[in-house]
Backbone as CSV, one residue per row, in Angstrom:
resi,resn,N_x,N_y,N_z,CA_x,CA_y,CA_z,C_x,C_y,C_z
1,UNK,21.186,8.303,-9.345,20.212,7.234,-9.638,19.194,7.725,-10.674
2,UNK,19.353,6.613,-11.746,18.010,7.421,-12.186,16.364,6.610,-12.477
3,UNK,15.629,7.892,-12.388,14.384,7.565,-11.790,13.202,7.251,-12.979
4,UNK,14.257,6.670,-13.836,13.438,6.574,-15.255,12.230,5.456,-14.863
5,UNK,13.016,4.564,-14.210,12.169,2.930,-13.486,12.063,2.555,-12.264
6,UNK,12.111,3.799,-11.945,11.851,4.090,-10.226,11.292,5.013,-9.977
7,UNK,9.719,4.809,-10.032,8.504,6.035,-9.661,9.213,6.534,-8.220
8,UNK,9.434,5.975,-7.426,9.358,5.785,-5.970,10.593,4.892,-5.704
9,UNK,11.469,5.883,-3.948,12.031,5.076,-3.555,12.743,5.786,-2.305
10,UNK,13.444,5.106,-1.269,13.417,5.202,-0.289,14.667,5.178,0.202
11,UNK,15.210,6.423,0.683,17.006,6.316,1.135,17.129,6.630,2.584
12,UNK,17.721,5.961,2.906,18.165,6.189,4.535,17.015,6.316,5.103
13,UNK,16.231,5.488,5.091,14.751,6.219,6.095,15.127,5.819,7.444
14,UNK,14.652,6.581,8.428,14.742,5.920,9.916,13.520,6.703,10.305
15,UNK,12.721,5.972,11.143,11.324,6.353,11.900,11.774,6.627,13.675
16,UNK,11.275,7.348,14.611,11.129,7.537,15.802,9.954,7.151,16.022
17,UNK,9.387,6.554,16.908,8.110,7.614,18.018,8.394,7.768,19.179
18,UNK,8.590,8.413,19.585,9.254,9.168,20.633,10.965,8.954,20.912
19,UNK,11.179,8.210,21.669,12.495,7.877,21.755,13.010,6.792,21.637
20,UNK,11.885,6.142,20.774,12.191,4.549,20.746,12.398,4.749,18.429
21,UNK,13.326,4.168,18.211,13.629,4.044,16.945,12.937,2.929,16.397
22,UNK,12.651,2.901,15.769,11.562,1.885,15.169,11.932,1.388,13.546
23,UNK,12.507,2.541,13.160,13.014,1.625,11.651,14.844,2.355,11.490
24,UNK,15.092,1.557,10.512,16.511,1.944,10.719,17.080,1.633,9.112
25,UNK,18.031,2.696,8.544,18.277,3.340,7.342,18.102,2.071,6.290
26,UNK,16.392,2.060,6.169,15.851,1.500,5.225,16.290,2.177,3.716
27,UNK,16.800,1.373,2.782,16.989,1.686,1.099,16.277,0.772,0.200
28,UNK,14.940,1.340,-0.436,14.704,0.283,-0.980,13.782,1.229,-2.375
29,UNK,13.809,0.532,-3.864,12.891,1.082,-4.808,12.172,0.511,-5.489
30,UNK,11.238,0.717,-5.227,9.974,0.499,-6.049,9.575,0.600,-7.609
31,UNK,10.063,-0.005,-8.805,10.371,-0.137,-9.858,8.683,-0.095,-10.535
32,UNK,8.114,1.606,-11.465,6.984,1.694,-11.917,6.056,0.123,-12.575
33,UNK,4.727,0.110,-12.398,4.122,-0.820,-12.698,4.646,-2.622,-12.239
34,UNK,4.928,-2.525,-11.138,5.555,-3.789,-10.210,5.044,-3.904,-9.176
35,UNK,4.996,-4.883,-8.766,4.373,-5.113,-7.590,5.306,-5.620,-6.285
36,UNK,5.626,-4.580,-5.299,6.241,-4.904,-3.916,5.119,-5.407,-2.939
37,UNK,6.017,-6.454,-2.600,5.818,-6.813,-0.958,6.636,-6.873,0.245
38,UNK,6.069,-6.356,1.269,7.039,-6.317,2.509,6.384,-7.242,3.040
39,UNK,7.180,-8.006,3.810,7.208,-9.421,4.673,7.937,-8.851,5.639
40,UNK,7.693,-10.220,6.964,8.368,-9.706,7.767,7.529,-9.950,9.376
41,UNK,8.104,-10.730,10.753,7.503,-10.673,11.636,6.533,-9.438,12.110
42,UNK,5.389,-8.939,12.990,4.526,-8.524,13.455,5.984,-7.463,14.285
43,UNK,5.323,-5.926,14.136,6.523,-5.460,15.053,7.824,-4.879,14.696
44,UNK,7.869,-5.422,13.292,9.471,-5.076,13.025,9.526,-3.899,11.846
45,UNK,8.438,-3.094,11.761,8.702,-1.795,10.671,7.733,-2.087,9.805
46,UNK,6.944,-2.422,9.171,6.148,-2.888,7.944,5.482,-1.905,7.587
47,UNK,4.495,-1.809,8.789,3.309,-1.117,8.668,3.864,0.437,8.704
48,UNK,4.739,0.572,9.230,5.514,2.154,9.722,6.057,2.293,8.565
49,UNK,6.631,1.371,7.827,7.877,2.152,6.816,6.344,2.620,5.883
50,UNK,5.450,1.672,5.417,4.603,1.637,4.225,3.602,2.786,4.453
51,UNK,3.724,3.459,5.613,3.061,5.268,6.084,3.903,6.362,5.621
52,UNK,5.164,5.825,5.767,6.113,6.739,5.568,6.426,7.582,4.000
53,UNK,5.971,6.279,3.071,5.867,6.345,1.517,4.683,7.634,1.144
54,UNK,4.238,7.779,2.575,2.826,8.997,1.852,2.368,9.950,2.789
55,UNK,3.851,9.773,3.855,3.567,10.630,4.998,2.463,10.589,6.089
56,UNK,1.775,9.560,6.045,0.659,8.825,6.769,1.259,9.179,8.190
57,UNK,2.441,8.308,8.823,2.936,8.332,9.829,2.957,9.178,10.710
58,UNK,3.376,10.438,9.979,3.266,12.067,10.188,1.639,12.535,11.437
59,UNK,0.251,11.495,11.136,-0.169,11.603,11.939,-0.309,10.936,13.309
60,UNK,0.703,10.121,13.793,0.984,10.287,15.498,2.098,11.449,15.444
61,UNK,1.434,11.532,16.666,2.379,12.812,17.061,3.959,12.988,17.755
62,UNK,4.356,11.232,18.007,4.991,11.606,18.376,6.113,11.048,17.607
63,UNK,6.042,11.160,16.136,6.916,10.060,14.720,8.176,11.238,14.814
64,UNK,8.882,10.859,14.239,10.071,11.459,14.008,10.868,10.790,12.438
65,UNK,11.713,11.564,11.632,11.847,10.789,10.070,13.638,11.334,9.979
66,UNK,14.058,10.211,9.525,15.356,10.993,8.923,15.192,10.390,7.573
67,UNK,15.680,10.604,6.856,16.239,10.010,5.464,15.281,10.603,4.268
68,UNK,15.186,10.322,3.207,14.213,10.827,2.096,13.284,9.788,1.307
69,UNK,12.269,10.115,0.926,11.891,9.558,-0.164,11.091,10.461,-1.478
70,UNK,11.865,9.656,-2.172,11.284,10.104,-3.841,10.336,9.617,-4.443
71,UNK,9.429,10.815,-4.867,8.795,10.145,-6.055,8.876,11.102,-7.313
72,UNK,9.022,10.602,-8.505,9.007,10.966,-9.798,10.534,11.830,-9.431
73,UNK,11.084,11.902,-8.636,12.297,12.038,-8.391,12.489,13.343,-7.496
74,UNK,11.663,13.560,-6.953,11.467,14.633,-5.759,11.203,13.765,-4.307
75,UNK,11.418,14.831,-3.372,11.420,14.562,-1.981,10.622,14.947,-1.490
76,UNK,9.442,13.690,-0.984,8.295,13.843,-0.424,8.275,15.083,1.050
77,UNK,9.357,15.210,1.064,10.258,15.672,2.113,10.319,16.631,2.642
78,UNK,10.597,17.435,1.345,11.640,18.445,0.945,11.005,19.204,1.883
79,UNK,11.502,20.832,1.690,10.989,21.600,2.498,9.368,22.683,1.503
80,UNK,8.381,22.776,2.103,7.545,23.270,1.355,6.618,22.438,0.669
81,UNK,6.404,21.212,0.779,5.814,19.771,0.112,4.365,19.978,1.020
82,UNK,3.510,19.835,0.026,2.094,19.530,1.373,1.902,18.175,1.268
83,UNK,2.110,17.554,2.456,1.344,16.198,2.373,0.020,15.744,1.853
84,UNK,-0.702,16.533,2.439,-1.845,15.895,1.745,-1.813,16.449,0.011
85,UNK,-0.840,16.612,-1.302,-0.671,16.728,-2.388,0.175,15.281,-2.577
86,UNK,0.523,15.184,-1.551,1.290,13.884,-1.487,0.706,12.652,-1.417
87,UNK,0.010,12.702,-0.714,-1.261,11.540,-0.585,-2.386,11.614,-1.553
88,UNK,-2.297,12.677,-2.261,-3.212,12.060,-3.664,-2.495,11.625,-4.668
89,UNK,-1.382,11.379,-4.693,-0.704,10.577,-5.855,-0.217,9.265,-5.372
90,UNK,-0.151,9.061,-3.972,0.187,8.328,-3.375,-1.015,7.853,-2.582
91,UNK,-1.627,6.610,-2.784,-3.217,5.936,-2.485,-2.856,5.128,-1.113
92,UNK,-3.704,4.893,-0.413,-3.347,3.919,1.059,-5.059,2.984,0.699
93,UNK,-4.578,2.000,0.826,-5.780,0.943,1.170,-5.213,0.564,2.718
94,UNK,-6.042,0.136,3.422,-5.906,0.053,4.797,-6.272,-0.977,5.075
95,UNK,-6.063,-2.129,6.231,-6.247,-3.146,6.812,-7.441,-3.754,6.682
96,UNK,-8.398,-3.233,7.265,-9.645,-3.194,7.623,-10.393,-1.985,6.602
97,UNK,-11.379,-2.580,5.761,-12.340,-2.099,4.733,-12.618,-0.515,5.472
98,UNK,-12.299,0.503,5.211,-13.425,1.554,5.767,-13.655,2.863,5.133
99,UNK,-15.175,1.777,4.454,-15.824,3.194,3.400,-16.431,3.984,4.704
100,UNK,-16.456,5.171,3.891,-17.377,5.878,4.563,-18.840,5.889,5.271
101,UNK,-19.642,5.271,6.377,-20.804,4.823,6.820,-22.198,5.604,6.277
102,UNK,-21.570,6.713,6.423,-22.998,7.185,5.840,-23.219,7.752,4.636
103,UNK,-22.164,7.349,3.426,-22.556,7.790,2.104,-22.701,6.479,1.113
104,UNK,-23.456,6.383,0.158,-23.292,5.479,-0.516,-22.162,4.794,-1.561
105,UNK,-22.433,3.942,-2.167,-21.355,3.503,-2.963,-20.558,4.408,-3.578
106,UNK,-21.431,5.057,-4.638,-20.796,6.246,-5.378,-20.718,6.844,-4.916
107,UNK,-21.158,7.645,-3.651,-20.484,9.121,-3.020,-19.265,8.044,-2.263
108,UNK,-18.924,6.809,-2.332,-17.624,6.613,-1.743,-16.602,6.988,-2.379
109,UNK,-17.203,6.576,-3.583,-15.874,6.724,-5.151,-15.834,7.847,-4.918
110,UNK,-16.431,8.934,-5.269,-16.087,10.255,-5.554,-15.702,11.103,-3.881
111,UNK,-15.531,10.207,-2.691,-15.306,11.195,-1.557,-14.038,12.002,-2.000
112,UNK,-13.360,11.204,-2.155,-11.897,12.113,-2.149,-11.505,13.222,-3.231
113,UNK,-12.330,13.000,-3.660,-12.527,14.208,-4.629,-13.027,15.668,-3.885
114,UNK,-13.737,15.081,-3.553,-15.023,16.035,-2.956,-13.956,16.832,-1.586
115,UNK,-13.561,15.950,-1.052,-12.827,16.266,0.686,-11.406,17.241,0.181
116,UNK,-10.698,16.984,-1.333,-9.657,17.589,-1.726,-10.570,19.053,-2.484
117,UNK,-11.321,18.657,-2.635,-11.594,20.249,-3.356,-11.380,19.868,-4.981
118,UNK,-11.319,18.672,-5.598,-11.179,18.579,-6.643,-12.342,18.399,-7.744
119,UNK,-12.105,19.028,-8.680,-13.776,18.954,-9.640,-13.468,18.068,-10.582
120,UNK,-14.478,17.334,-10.828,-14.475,16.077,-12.609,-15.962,16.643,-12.743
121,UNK,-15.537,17.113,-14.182,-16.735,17.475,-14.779,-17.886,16.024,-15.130
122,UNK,-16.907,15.336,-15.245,-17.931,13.515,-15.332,-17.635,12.959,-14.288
123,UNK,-18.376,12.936,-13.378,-18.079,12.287,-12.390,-18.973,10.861,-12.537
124,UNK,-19.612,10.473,-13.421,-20.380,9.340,-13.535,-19.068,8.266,-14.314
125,UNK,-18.717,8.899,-15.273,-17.390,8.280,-16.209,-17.016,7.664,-15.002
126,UNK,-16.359,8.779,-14.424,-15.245,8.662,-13.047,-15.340,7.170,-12.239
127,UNK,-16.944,7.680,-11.835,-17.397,6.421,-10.933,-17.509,5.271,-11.565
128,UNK,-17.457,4.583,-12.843,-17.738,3.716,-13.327,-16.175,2.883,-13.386
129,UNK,-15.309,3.733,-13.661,-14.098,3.322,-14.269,-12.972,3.329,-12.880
130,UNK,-13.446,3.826,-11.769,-12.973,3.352,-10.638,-13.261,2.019,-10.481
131,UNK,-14.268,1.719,-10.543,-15.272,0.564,-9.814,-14.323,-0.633,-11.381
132,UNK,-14.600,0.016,-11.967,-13.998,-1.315,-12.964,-12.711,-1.766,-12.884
133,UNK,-12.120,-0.811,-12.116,-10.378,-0.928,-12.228,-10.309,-1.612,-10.993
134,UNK,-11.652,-1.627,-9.883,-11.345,-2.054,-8.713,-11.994,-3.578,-8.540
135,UNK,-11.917,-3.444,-10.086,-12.688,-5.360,-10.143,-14.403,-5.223,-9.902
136,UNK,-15.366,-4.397,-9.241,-16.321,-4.804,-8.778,-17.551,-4.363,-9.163
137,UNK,-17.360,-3.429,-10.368,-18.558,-2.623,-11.454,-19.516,-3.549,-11.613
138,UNK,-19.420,-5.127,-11.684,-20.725,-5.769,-12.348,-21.334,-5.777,-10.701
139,UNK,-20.728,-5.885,-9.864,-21.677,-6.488,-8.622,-22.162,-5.129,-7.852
140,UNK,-22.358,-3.827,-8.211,-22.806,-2.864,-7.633,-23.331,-2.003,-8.460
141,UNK,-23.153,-2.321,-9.628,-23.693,-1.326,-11.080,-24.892,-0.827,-10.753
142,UNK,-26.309,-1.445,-10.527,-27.549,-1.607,-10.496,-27.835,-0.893,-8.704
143,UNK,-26.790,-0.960,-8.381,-26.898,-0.584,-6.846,-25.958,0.888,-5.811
144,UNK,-25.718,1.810,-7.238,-24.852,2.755,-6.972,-25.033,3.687,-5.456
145,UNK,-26.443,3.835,-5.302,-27.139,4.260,-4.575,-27.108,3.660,-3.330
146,UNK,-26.991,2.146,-3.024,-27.319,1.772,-1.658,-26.262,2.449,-0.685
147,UNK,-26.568,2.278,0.396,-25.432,2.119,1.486,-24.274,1.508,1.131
148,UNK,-22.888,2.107,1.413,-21.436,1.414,1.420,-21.685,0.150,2.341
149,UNK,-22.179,0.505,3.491,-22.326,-0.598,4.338,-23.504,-1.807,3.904
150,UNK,-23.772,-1.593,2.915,-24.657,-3.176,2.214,-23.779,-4.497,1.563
151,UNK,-22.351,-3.781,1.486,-21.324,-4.496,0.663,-20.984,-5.543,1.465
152,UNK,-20.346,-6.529,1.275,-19.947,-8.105,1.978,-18.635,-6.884,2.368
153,UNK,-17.257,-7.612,3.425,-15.987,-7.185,3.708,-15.318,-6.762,2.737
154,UNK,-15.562,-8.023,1.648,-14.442,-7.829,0.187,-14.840,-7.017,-0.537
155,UNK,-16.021,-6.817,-0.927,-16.475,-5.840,-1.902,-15.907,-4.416,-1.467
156,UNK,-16.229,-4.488,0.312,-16.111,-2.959,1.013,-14.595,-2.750,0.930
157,UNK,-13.673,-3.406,0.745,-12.225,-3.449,0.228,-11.930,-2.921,-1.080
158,UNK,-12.384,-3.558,-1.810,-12.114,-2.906,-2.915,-13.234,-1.540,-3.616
159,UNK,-14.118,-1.118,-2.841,-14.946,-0.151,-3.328,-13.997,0.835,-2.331
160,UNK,-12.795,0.640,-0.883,-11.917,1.563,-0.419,-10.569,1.635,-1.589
161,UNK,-10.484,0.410,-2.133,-9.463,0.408,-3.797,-9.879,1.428,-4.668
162,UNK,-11.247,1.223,-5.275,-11.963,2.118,-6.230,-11.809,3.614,-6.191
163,UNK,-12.230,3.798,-4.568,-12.023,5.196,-3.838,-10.529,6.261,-4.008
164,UNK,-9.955,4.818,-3.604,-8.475,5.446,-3.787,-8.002,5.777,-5.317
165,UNK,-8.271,5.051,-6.588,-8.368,5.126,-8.018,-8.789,6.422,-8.656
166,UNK,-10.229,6.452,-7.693,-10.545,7.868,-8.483,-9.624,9.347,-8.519
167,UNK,-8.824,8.920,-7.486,-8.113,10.335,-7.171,-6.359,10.172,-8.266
168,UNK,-6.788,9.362,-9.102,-5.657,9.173,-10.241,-4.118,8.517,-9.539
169,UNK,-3.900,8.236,-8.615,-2.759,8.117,-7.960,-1.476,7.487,-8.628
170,UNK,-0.441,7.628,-8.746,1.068,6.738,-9.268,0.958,5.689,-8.580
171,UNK,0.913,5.825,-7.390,1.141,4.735,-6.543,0.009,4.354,-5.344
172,UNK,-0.091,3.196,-5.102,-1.111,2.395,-4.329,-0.090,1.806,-3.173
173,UNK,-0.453,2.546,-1.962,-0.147,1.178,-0.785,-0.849,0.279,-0.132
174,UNK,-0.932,-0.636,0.213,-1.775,-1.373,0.774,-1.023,-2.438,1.834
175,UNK,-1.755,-1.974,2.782,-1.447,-2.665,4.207,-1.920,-3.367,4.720
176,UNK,-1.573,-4.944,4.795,-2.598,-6.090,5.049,-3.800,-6.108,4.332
177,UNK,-4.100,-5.589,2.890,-5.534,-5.507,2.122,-6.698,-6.280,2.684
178,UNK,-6.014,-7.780,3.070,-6.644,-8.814,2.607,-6.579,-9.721,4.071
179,UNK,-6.633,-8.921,5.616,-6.509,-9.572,6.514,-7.423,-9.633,7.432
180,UNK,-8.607,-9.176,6.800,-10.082,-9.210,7.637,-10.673,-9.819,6.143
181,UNK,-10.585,-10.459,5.577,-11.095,-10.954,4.487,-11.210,-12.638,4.249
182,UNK,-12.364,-13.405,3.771,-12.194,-14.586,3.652,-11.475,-14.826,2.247
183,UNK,-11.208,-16.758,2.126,-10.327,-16.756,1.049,-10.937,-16.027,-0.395
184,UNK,-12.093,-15.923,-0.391,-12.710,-16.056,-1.741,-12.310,-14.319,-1.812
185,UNK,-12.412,-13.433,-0.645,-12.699,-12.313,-1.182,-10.832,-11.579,-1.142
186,UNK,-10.075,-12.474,-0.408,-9.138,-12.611,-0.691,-8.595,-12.546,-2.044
187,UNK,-8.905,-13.863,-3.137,-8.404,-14.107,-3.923,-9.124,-12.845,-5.276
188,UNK,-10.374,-12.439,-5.037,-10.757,-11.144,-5.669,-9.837,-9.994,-5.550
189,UNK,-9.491,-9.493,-4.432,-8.303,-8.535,-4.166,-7.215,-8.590,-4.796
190,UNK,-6.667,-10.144,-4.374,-5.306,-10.221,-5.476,-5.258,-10.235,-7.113
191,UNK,-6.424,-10.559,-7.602,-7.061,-10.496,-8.957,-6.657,-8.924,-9.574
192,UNK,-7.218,-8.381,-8.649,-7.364,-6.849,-8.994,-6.101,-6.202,-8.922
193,UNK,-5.474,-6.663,-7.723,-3.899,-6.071,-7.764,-3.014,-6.633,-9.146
194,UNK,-2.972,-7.883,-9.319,-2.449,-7.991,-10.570,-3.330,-7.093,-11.882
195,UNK,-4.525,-6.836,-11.873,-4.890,-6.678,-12.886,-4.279,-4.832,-12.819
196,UNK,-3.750,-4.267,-11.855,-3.708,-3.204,-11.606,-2.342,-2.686,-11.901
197,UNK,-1.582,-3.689,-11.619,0.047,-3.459,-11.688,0.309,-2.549,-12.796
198,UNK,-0.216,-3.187,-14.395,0.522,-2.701,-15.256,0.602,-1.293,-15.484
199,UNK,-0.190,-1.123,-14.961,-0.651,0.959,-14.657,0.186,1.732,-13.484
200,UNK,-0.014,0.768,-12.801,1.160,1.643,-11.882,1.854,0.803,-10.417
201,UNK,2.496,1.829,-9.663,3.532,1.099,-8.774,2.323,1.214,-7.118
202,UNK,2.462,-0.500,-6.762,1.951,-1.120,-5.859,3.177,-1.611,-4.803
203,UNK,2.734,-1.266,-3.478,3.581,-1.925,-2.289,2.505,-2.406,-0.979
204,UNK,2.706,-3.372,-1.188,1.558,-4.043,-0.053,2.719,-4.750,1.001
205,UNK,2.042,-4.806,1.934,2.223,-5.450,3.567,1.776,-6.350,3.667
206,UNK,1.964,-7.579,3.874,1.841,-8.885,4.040,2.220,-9.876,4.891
207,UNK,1.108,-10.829,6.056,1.508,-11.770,6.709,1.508,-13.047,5.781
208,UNK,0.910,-13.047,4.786,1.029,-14.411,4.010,1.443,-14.537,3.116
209,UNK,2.678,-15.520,2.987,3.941,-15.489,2.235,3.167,-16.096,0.928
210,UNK,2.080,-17.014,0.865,1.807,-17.407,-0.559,1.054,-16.510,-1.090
211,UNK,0.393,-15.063,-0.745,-0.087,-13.807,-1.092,1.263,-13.451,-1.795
212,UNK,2.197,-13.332,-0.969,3.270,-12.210,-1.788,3.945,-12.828,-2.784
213,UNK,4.061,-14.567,-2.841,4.651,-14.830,-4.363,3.576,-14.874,-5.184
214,UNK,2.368,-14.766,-4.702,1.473,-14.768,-6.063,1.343,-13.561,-6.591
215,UNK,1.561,-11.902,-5.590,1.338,-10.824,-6.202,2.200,-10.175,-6.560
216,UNK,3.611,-10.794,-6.015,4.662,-9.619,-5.923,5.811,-9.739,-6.830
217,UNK,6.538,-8.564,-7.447,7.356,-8.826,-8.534,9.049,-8.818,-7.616
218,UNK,9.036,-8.008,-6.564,10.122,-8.428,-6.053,9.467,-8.115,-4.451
219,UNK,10.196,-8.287,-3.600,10.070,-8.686,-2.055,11.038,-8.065,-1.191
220,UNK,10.514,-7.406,-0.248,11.449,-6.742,0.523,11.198,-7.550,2.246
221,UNK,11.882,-8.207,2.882,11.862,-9.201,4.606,12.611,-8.172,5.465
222,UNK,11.802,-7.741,6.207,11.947,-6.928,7.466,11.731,-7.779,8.778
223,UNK,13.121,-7.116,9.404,13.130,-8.217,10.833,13.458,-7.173,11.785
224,UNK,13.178,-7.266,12.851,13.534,-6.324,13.986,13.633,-7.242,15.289
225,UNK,15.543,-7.814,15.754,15.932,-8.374,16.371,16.264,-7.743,17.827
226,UNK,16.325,-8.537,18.908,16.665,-8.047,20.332,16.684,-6.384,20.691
227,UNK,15.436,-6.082,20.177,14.746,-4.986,20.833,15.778,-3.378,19.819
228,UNK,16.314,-4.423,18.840,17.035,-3.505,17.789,16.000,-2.762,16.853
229,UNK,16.340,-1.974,16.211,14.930,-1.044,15.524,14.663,-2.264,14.195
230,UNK,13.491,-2.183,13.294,13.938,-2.565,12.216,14.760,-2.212,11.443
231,UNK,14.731,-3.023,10.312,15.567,-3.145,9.195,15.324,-3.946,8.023
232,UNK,15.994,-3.681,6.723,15.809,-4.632,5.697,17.028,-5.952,5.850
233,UNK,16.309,-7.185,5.788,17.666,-8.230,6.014,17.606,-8.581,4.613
234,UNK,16.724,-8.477,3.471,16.771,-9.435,2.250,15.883,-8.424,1.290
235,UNK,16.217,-8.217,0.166,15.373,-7.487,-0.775,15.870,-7.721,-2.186
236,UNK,14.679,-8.295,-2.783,15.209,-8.932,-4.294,13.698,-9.133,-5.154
237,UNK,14.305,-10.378,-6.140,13.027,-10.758,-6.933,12.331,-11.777,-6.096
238,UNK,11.301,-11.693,-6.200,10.297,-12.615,-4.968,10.422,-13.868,-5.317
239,UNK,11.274,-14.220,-6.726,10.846,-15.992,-6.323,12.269,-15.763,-6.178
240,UNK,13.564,-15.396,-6.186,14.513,-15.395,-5.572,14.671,-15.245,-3.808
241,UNK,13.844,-14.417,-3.356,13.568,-14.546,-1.997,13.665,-15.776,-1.134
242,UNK,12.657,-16.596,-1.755,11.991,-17.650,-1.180,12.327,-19.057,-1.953
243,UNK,12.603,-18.511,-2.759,13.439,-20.010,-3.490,14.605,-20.117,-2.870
244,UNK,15.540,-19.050,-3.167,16.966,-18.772,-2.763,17.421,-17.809,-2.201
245,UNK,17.129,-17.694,-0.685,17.338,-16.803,0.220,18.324,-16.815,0.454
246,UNK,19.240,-15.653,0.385,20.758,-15.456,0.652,21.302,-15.287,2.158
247,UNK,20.097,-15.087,2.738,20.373,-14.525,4.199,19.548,-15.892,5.344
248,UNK,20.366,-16.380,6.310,19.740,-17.760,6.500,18.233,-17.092,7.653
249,UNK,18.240,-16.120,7.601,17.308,-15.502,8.190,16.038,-15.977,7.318
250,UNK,16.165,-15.323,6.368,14.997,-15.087,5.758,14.444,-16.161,5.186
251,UNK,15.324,-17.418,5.198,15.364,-18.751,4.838,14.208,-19.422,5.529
252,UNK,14.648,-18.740,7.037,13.678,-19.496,8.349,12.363,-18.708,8.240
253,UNK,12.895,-17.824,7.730,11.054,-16.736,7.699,10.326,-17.450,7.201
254,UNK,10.697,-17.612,5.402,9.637,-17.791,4.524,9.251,-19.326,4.628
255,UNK,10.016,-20.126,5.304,9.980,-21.419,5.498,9.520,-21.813,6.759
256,UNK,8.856,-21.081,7.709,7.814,-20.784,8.678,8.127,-21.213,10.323
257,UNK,10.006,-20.813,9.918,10.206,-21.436,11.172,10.416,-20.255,12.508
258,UNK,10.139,-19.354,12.256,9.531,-18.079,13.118,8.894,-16.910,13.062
259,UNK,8.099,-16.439,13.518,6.940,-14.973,13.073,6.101,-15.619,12.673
C-alpha cells in the first residue's frame, strides 16, 4: 500500500477489555488533509477504535490490541514506539471541553508544550496562530490572561482545538467535539474543522448524521450486532454513504430508523 495519500491507517485492528472483544478486524484509511467520520449506534466501537489511532485506549488497564496502525507509514505499534511521541503528532479533542482549570487561556495553548518538555523560542507567535487556526483569536485576543474557565462551552472547545495545534500534530481526532455544545457553538466548531482540513488529516466521532455530511469527506458506519464485537458495515465517500448505501443496514442508520 502506498502511503503517499494515506497519512494514517488502520489494519486488522481488534480491541479487548478484558475478555469481552469490543472491536473486530477494523481496515480503514484516512486519506491526508480529509475529513473522516465515524457513525454508528452508541456502544458499537467508535469511541474505542478513535483511542486506538493514538494509543489513548492503552490507558484502561484492562485494553488489549491486535492488528496495526500506520502513520507516515510506520507502526504506532511497533516494538520500541513511545506513545506519548505518538500522541503529539496525533491530537485528541475530547467530548466535553477540558482546558486546564487553573491556567489561563494562553498557558492553555502552550500546556502541552510545557508537560512534553518541548521549547518554542516564540511562544507568543505560537499562541496567536494556534488560537487563529482554532477559529477564536478575535474573541480572546484582549483577554489572553483571564481564566480558561471565563470561556462560554464552545470557545472552551476550541481553545482544547488550539491546545492541541500548538503541539504541530498530522493528525486531529475528535470525539463527539460538538456534544455538550449548543447549535451556534456547534456550527463554530464545524467552521474550523473545515477550515482545518486542508492542512491535515481529521477523524471525528459523531451522533449527528447532518454534522458528518457537512464535515466529512468520506464516512466510515460502525454497528455492533447481538452482543457481536464491533465492526465496519459501510465505508466510502460520505455523500455516497447516505445517498446510496450499499448495505441495507446503513440505509436504516442514516435514515433514522435505529440508534
Amino acid at each position: 500500500m502506498s502511503n503517499r495519500n494515506y497519512i494514517l491507517s488502520a489494519e486488522d485492528v481488534n480491541v479487548w477489555f478484558g475478555e469481552r472483544h469490543v472491536l473486530k478486524d477494523v481496515n480503514l484509511e484516512f486519506p491526508s488533509n480529509q475529513v473522516t467520520a465515524l457513525i454508528g449506534p452508541s456502544g458499537c466501537g467508535k469511541s474505542t477504535f478513535i483511542r486506538t489511532l493514538n494509543r489513548m485506549h492503552e490507558l484502561i488497564p484492562s485494553a488489549g490490541f491486535g492488528g496495526r496502525v500506520l502513520l507516515d507509514g510506520e507502526d504506532i505499534y511497533g516494538e520500541g514506539v513511545d506513545p506519548v511521541k505518538v500522541r503529539l503528532k496525533v491530537g485528541m479533542v475530547f467530548q466535553k471541553p477540558n482546558p486546564f482549570p487553573t491556567m489561563s487561556i494562553k498557558e492553555n495553548v502552550l500546556s502541552g508544550l510545557k508537560l512534553s518538555g518541548r521549547h518554542n523560542p516564540n511562544t507568543e507567535e505560537l499562541v496567536e496562530t494556534s488560537l487563529r487556526r482554532a477559529s477564536i483569536w478575535n474573541e480572546v485576543k484582549d483577554r489572553l490572561n483571564d481564566p480558561a474557565l471565563s470561556l462560554s462551552g464552545g470557545q472552551q472547545q476550541r481553545l482544547c482545538i488550539a491546545r492541541s495545534l500548538a503541539m504541530g500534530p498530522e493528525v486531529l481526532l475528535m470525539d463527539e467535539p460538538c456534544s455538550a455544545l449548543d447549535p451556534g457553538s456547534t456550527r463554530r466548531v464545524e467552521e474550523t474543522i473545515l477550515e482545518l482540513a486542508p492542512q491535515m488529516t481529521i477523524v471525528i466521532v459523531t451522533h449527528n448524521m447532518q454534522q458528518a455530511q457537512r464535515v466529512a469527506d468520506q464516512t466510515a458506519f460502525f454497528l455492533s450486532e447481538d452482543g457481536n464485537p464491533g465492526h465496519v458495515v459501510e465505508f466510502g465517500a460520505t455523500e455516497q454513504v447516505f445517498d446510496q448505501p450499499i448495505d441495507p443496514r446503513t440505509n436504516d442508520y442514516v435514515n433514522g430508523h435505529f440508534g
